[in-house]
Jmol script that loads the backbone (N, CA, C; Angstrom):
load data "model"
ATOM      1  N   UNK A   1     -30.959 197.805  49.792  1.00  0.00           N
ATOM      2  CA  UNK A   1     -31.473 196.464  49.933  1.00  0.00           C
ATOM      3  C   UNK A   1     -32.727 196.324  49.079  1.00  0.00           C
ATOM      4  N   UNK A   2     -33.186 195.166  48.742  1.00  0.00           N
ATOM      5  CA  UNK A   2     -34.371 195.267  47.323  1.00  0.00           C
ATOM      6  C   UNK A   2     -35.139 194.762  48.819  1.00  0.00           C
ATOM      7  N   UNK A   3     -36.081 195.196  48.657  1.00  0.00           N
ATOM      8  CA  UNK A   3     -37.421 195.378  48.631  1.00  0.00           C
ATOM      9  C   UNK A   3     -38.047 194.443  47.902  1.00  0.00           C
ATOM     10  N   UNK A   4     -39.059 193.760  47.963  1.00  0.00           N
ATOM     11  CA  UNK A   4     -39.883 192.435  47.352  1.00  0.00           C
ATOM     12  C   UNK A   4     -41.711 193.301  47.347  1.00  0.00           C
ATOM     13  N   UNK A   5     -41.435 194.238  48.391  1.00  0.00           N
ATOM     14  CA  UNK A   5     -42.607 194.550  48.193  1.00  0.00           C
ATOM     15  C   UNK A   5     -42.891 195.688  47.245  1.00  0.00           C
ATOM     16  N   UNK A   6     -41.979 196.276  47.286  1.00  0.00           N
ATOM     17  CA  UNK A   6     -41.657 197.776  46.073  1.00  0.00           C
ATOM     18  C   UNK A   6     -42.216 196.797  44.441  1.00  0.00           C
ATOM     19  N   UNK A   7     -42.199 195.865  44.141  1.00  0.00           N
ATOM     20  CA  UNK A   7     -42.167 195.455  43.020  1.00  0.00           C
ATOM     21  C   UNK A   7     -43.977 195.338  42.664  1.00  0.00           C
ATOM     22  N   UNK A   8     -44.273 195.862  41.218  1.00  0.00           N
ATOM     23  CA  UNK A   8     -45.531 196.113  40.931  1.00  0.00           C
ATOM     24  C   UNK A   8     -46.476 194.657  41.107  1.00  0.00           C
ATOM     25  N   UNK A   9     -47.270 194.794  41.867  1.00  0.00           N
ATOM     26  CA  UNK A   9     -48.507 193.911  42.183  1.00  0.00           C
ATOM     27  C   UNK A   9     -48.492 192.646  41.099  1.00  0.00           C
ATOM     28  N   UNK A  10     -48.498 191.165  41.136  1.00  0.00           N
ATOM     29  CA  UNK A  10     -49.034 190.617  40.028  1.00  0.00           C
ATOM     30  C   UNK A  10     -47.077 189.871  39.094  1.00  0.00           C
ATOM     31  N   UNK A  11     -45.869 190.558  39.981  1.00  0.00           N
ATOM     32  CA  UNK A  11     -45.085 190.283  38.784  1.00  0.00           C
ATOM     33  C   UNK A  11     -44.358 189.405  40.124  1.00  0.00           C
ATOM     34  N   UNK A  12     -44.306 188.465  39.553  1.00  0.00           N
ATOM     35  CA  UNK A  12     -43.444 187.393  40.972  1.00  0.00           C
ATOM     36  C   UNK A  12     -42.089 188.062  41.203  1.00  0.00           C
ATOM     37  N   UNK A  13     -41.572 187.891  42.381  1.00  0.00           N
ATOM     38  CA  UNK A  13     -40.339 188.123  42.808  1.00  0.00           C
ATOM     39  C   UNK A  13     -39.024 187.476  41.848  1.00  0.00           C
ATOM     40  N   UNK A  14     -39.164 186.065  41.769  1.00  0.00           N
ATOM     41  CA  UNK A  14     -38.787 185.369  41.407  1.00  0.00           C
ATOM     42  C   UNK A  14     -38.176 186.008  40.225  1.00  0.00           C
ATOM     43  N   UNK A  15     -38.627 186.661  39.092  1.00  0.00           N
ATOM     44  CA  UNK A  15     -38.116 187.223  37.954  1.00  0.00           C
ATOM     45  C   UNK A  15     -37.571 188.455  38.416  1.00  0.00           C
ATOM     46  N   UNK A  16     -36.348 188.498  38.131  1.00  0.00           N
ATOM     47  CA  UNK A  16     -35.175 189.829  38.562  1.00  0.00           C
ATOM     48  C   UNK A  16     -34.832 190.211  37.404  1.00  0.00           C
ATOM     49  N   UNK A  17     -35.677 190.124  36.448  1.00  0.00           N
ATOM     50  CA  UNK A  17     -35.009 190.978  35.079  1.00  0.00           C
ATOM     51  C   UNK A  17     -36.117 191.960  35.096  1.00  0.00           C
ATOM     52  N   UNK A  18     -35.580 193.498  35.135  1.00  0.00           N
ATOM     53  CA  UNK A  18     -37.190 194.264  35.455  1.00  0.00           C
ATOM     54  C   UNK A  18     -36.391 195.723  34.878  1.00  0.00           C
ATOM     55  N   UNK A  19     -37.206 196.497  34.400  1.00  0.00           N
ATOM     56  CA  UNK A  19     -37.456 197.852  34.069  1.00  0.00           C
ATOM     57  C   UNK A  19     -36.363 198.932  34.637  1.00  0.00           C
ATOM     58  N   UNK A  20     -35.994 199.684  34.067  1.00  0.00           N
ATOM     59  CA  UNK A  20     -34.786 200.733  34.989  1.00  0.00           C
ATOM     60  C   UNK A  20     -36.021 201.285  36.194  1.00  0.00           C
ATOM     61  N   UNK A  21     -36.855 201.417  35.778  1.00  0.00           N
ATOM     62  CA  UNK A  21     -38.194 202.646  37.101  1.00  0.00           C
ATOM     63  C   UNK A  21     -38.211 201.657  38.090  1.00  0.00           C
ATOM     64  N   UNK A  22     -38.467 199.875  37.770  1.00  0.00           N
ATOM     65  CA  UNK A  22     -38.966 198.820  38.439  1.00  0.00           C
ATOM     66  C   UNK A  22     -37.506 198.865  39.622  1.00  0.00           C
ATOM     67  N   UNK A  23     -36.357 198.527  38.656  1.00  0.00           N
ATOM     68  CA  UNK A  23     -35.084 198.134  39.615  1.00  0.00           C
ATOM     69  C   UNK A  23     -34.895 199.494  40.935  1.00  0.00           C
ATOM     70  N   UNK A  24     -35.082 200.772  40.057  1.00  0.00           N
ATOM     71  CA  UNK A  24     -34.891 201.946  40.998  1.00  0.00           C
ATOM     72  C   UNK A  24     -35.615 201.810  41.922  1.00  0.00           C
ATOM     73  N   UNK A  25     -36.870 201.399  42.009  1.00  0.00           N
ATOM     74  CA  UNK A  25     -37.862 201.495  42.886  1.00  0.00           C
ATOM     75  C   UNK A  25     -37.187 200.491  43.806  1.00  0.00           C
ATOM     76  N   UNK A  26     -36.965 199.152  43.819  1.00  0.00           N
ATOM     77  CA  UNK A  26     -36.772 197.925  44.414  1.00  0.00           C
ATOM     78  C   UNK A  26     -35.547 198.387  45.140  1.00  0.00           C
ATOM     79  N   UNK A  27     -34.298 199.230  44.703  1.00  0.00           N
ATOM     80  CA  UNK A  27     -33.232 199.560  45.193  1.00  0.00           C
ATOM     81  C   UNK A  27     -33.013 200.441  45.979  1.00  0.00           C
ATOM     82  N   UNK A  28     -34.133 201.424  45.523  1.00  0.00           N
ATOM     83  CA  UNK A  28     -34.455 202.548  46.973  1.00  0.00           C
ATOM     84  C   UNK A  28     -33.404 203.531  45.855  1.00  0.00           C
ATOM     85  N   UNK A  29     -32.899 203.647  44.778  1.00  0.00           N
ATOM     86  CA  UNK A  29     -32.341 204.794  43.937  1.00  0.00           C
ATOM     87  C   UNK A  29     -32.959 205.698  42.769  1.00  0.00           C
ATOM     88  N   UNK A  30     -32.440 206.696  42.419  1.00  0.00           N
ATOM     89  CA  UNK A  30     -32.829 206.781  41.047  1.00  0.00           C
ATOM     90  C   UNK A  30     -32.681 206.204  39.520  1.00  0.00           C
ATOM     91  N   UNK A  31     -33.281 206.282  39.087  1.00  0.00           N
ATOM     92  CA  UNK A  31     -32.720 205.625  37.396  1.00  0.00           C
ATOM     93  C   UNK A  31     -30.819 206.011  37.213  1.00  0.00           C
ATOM     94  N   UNK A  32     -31.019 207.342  37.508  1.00  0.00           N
ATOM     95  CA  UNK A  32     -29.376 207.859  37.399  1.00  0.00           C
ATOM     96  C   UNK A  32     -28.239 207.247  38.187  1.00  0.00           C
ATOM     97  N   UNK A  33     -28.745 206.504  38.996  1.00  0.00           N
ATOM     98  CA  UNK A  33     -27.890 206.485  40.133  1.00  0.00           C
ATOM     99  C   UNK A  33     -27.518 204.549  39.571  1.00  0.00           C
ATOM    100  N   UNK A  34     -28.409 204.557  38.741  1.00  0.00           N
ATOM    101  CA  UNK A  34     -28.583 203.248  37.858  1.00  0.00           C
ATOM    102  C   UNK A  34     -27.419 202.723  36.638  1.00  0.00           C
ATOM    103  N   UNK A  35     -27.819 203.872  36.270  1.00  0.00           N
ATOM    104  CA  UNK A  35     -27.023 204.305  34.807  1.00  0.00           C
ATOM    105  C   UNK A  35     -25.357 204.759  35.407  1.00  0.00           C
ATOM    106  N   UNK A  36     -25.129 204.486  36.564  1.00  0.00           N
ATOM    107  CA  UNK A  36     -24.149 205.237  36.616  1.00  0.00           C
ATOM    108  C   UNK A  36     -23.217 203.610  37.841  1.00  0.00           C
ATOM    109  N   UNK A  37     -24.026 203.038  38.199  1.00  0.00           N
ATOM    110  CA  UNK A  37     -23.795 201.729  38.570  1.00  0.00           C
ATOM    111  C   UNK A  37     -23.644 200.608  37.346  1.00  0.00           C
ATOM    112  N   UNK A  38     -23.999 200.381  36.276  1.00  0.00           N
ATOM    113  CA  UNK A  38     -23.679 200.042  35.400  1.00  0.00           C
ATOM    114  C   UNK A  38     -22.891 200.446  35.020  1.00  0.00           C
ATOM    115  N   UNK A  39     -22.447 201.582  34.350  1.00  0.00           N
ATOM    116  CA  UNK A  39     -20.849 202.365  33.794  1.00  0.00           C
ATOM    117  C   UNK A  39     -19.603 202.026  34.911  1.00  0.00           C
ATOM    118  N   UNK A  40     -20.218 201.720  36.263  1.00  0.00           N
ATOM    119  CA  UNK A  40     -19.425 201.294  36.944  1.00  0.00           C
ATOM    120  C   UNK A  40     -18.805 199.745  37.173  1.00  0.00           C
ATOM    121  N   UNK A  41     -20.173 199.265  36.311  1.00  0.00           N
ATOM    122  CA  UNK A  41     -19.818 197.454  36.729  1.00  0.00           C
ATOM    123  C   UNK A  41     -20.912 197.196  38.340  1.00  0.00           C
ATOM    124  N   UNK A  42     -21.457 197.934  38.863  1.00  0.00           N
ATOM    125  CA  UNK A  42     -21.727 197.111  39.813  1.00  0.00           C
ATOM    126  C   UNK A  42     -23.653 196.538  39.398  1.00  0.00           C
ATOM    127  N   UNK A  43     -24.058 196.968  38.218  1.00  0.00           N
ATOM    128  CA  UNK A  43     -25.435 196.300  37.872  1.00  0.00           C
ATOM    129  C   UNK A  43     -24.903 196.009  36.749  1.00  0.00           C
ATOM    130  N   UNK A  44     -25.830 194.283  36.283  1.00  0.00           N
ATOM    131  CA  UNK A  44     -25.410 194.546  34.671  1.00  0.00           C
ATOM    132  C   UNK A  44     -27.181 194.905  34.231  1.00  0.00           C
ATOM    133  N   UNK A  45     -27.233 195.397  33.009  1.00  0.00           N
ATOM    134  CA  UNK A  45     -27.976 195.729  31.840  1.00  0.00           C
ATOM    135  C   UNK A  45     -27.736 195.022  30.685  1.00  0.00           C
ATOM    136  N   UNK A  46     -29.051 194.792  30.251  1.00  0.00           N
ATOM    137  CA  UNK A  46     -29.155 193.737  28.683  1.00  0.00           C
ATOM    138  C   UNK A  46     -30.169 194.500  28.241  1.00  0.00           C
ATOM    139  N   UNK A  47     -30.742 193.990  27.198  1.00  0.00           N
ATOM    140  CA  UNK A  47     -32.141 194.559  26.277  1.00  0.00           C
ATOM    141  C   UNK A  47     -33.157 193.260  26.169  1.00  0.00           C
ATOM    142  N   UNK A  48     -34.263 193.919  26.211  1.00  0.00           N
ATOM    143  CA  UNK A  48     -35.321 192.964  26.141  1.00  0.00           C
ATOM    144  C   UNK A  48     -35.600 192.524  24.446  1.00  0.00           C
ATOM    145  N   UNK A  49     -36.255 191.632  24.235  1.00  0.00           N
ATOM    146  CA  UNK A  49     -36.624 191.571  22.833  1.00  0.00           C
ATOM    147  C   UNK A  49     -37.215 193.261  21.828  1.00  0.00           C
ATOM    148  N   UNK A  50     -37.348 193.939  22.716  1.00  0.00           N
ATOM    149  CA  UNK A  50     -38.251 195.364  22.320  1.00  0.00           C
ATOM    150  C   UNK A  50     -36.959 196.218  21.913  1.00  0.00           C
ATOM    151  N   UNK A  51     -35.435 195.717  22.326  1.00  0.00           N
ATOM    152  CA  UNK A  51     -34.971 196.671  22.200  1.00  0.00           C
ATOM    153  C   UNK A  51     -34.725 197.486  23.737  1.00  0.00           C
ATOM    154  N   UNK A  52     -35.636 197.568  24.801  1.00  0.00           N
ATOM    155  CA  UNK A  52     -35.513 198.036  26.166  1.00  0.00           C
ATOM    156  C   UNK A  52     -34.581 197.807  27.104  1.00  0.00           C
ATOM    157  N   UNK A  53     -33.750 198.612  27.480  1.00  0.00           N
ATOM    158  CA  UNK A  53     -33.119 198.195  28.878  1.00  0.00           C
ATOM    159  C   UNK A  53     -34.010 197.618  29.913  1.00  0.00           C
ATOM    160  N   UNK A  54     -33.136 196.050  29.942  1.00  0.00           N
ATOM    161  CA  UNK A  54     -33.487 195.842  31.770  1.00  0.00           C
ATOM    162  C   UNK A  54     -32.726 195.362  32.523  1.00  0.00           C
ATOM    163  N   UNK A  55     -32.483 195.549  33.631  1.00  0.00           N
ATOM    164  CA  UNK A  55     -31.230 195.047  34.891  1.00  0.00           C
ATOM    165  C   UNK A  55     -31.527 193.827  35.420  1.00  0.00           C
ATOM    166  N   UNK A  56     -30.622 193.148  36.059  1.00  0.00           N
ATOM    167  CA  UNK A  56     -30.707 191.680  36.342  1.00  0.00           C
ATOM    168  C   UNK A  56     -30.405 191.972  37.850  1.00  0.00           C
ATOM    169  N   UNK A  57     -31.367 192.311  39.003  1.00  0.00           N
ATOM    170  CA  UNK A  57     -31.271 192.769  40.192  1.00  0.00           C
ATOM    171  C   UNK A  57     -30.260 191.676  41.093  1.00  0.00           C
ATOM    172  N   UNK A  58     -30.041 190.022  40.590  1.00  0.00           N
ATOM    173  CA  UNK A  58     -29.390 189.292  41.265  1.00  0.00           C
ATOM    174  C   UNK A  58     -27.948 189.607  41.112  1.00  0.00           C
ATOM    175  N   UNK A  59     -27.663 190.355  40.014  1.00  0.00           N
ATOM    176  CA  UNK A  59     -26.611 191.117  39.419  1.00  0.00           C
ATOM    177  C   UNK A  59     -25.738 192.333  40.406  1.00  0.00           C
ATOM    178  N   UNK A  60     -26.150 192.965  41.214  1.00  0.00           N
ATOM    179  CA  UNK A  60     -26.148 193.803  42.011  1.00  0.00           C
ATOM    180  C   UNK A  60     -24.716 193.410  42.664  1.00  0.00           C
ATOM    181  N   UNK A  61     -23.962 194.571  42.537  1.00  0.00           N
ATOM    182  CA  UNK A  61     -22.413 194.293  43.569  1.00  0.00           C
ATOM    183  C   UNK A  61     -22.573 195.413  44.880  1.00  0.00           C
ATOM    184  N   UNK A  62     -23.253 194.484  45.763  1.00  0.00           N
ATOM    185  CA  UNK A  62     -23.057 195.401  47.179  1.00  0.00           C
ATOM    186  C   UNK A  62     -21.655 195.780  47.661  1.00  0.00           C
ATOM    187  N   UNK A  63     -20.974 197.325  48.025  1.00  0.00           N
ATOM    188  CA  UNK A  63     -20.135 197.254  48.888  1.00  0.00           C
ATOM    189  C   UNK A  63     -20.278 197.643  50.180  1.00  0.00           C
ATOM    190  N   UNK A  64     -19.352 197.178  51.229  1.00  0.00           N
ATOM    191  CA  UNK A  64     -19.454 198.111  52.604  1.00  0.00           C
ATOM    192  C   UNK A  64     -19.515 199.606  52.915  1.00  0.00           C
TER     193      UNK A  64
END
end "model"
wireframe off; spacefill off
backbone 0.3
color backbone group
């Protein structure tokens, strides 16, 4: 479940496009466990203007 408070001081909730460390943190996983939910389809990943991965946390496919 994300967490609103896990997210670094200062960055509104509201924006769900955030950092692989940021999303892990918010998701309660590791980066790996990240990278491996994407290969699966259940997060998507884009790139920031930098070139950087970031996840779109509204993106998220919960299962039972």
């Amino acid at each position: 479940m994300i967490n609103p408070a896990n997210f670094p001081e200062g960055r509104p909730v509201i924006d769900r496009m955030v950092t692989p460390n940021e999303a892990a943190k918010a998701l309660g996983v590791t980066t790996r466990t990240l990278r491996n939910w994407e290969a699966a389809g259940k997060i998507k990943a884009t790139k920031n203007k930098k070139g950087r991965k970031i996840y779109d946390l509204d993106s998220v496919v919960y299962e039972d």
